[in-house]
VEXVEX-344909 format. One record per residue (C-alpha): x, y, z. Coordinates in nm, 4 decimals. Each point is the difference from the previous one (the first is absolute). Layout:
BEGIN
@xx: X	yy: Y	zz: Z
...
END
This chain:
BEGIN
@xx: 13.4560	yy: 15.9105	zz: 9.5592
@xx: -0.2709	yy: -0.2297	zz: 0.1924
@xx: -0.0127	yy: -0.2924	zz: 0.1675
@xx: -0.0104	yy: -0.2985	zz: -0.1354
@xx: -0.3414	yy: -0.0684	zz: 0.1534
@xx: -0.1144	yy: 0.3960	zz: -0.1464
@xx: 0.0773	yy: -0.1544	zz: -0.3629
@xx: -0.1936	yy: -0.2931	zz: 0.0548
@xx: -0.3054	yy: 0.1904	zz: 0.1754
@xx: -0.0255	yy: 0.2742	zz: -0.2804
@xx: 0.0410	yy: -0.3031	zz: -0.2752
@xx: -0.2667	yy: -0.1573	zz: 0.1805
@xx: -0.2831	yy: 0.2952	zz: 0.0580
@xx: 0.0695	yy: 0.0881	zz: -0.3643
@xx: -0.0935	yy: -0.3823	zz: -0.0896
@xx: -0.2949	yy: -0.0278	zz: 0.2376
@xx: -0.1023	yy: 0.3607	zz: -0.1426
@xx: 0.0091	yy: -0.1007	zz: -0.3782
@xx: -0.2651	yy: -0.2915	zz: 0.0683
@xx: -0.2150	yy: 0.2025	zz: 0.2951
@xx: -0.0556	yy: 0.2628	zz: -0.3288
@xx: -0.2135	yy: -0.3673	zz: -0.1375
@xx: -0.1817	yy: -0.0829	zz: 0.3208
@xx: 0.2768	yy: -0.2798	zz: 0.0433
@xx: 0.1389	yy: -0.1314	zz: 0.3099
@xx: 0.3715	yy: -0.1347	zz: -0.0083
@xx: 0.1572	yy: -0.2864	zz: 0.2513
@xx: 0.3202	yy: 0.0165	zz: 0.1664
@xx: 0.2027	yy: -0.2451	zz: -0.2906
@xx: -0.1743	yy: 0.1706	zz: -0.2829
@xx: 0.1612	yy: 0.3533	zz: 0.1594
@xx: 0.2959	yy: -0.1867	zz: 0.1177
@xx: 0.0693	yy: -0.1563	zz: -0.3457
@xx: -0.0663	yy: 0.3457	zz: -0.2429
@xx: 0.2512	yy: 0.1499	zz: 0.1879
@xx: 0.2521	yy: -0.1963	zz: 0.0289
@xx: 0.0597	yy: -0.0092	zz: 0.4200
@xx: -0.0069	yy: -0.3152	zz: 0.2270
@xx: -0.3818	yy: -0.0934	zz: 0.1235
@xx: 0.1155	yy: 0.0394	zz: 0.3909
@xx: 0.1203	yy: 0.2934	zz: -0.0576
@xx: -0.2699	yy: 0.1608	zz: -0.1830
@xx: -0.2593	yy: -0.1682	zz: 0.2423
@xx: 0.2266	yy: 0.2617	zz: 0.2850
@xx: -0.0408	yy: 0.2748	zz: -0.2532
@xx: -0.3432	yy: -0.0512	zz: -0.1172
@xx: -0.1266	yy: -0.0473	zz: 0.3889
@xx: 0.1617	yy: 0.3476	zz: 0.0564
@xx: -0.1892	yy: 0.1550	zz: -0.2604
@xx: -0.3256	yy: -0.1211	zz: 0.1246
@xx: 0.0659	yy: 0.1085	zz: 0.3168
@xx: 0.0964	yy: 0.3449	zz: -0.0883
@xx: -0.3094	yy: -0.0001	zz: -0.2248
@xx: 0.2266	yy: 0.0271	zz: -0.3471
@xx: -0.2009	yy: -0.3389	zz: -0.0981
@xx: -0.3687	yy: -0.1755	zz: 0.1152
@xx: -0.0030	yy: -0.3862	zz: -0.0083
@xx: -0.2559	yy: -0.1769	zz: 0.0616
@xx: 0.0137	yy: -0.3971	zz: 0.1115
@xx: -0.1399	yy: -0.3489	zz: -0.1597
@xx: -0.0336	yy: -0.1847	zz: -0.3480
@xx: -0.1033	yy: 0.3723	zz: -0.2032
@xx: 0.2391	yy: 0.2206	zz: 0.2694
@xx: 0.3298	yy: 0.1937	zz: -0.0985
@xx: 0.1810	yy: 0.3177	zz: 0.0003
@xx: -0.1532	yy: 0.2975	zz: -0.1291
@xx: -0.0835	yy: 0.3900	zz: -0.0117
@xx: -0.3285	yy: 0.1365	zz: -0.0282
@xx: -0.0073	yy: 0.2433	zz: -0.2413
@xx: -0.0537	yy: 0.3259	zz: 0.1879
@xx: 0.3208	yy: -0.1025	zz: 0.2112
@xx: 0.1711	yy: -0.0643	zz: -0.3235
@xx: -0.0353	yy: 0.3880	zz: -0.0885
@xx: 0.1485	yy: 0.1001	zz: 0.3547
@xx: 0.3437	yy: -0.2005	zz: 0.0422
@xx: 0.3068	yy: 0.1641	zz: -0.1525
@xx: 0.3415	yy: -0.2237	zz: -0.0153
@xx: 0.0948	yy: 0.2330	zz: 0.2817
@xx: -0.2690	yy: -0.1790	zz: 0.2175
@xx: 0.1211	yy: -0.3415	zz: -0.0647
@xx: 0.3535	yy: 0.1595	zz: 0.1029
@xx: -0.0663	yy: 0.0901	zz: 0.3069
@xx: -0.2190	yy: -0.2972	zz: 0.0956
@xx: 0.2804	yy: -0.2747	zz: -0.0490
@xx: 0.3203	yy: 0.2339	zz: 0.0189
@xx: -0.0932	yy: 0.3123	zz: 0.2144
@xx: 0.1370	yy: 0.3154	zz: -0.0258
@xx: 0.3359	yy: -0.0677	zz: 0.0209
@xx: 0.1054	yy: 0.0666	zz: -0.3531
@xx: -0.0780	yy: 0.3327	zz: 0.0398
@xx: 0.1075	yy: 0.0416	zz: 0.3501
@xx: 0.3027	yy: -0.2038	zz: 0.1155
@xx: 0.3194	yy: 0.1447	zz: -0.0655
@xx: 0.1079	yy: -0.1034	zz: -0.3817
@xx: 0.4136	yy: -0.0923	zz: 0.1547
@xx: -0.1949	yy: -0.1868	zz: 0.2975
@xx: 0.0755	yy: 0.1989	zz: 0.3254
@xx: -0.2255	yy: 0.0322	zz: 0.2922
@xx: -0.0527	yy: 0.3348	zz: -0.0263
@xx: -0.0065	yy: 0.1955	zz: -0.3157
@xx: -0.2152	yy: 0.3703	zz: -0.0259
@xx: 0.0529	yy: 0.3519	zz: -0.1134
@xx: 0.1381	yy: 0.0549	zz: 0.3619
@xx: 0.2473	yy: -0.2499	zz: 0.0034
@xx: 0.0099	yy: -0.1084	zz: -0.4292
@xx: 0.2620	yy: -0.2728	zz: -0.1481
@xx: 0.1811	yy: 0.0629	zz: -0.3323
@xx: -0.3148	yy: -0.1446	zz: -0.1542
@xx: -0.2439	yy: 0.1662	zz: 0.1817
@xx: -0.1219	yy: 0.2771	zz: -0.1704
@xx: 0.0818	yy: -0.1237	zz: -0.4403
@xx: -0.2813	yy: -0.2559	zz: 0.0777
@xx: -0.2375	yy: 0.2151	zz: 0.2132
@xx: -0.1397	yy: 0.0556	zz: -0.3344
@xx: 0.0430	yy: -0.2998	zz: -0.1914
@xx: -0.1845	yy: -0.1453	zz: 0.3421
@xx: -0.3277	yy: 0.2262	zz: -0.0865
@xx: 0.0012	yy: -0.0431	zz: -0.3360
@xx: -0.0491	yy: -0.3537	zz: 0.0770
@xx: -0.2648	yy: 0.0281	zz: 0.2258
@xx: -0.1913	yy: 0.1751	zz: -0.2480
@xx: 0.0412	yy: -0.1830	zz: -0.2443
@xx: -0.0965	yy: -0.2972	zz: 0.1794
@xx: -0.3256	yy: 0.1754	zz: 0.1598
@xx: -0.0494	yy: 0.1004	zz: -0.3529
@xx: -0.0182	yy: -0.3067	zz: -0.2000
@xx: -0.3012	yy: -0.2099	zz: 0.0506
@xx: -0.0239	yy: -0.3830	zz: 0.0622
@xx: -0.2798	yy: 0.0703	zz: -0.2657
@xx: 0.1964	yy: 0.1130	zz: -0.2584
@xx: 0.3126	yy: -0.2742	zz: 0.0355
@xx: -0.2648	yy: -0.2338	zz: -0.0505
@xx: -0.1556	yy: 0.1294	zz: -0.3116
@xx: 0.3560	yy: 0.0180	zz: -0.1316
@xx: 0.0775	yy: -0.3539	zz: 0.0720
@xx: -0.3437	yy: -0.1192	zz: -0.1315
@xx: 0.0656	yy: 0.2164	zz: -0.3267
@xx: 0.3379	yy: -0.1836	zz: -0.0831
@xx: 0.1562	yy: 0.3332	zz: 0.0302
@xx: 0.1771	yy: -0.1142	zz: 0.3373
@xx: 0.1196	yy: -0.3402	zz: 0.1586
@xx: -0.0338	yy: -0.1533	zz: 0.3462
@xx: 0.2846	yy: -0.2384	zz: -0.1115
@xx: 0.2516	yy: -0.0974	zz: -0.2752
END
């Protein structure tokens, strides 16, 4: 359903959330290692999510990743989404055609119009909060 880089940023906001909650900062291998992705590739992901102000960091020997905790009440999954992905999961055409609308539909057009906003709002609905509090509680796992 996402990208391959999506999965790794959401895994990796929920991680840096869990210890922000403690006042703790995380580096790049400790993120890159509880989740299970490659430490380039998460340096990519992580420098995204700075940048689009998902995650602070700060530099030097007592620096990391991290959300304050008034941001940490604010970003929904659906945030994260959009910052590495964009909206194309819930606007490109689900059989991959140029153009795809109610004007000019494909077959698939209009059965996921509604799975599409269902999505979004369930995604703008769940909070990065929340995932982390699951995770911290054992209820929920960032990897097997």
């Amino acid at each position: 359903m996402f990208s391959k880089s999506c999965e790794y940023g959401i895994r990796a906001a929920i991680y840096v959330a869990k210890h922000s909650r403690n006042n703790h900062k995380v580096s790049l291998i400790e993120v890159a290692k509880h989740t299970d992705s490659p430490p380039a590739f998460m340096a990519k992901i992580l420098q995204k999510l700075t940048k689009t102000e998902i995650l602070s960091s700060l530099k030097g020997p007592t620096g990391g990743f991290f959300i304050t905790e008034e941001h940490l009440n604010t970003i929904s999954l659906l945030s994260i989404v959009l910052a590495i992905d964009g909206d194309g999961i819930f606007e490109n055409c689900t059989l991959g055609l140029r153009r795809c609308d109610g004007q000019k539909p494909c077959p698939m057009h209009f059965n996921f119009r509604k799975i599409r906003e269902e999505m979004r709002e369930t995604l703008s609905n769940t909070s990065l909060k929340l995932l982390a509090e699951e995770v911290s509680d054992g209820i929920t796992f960032l990897k097997r």
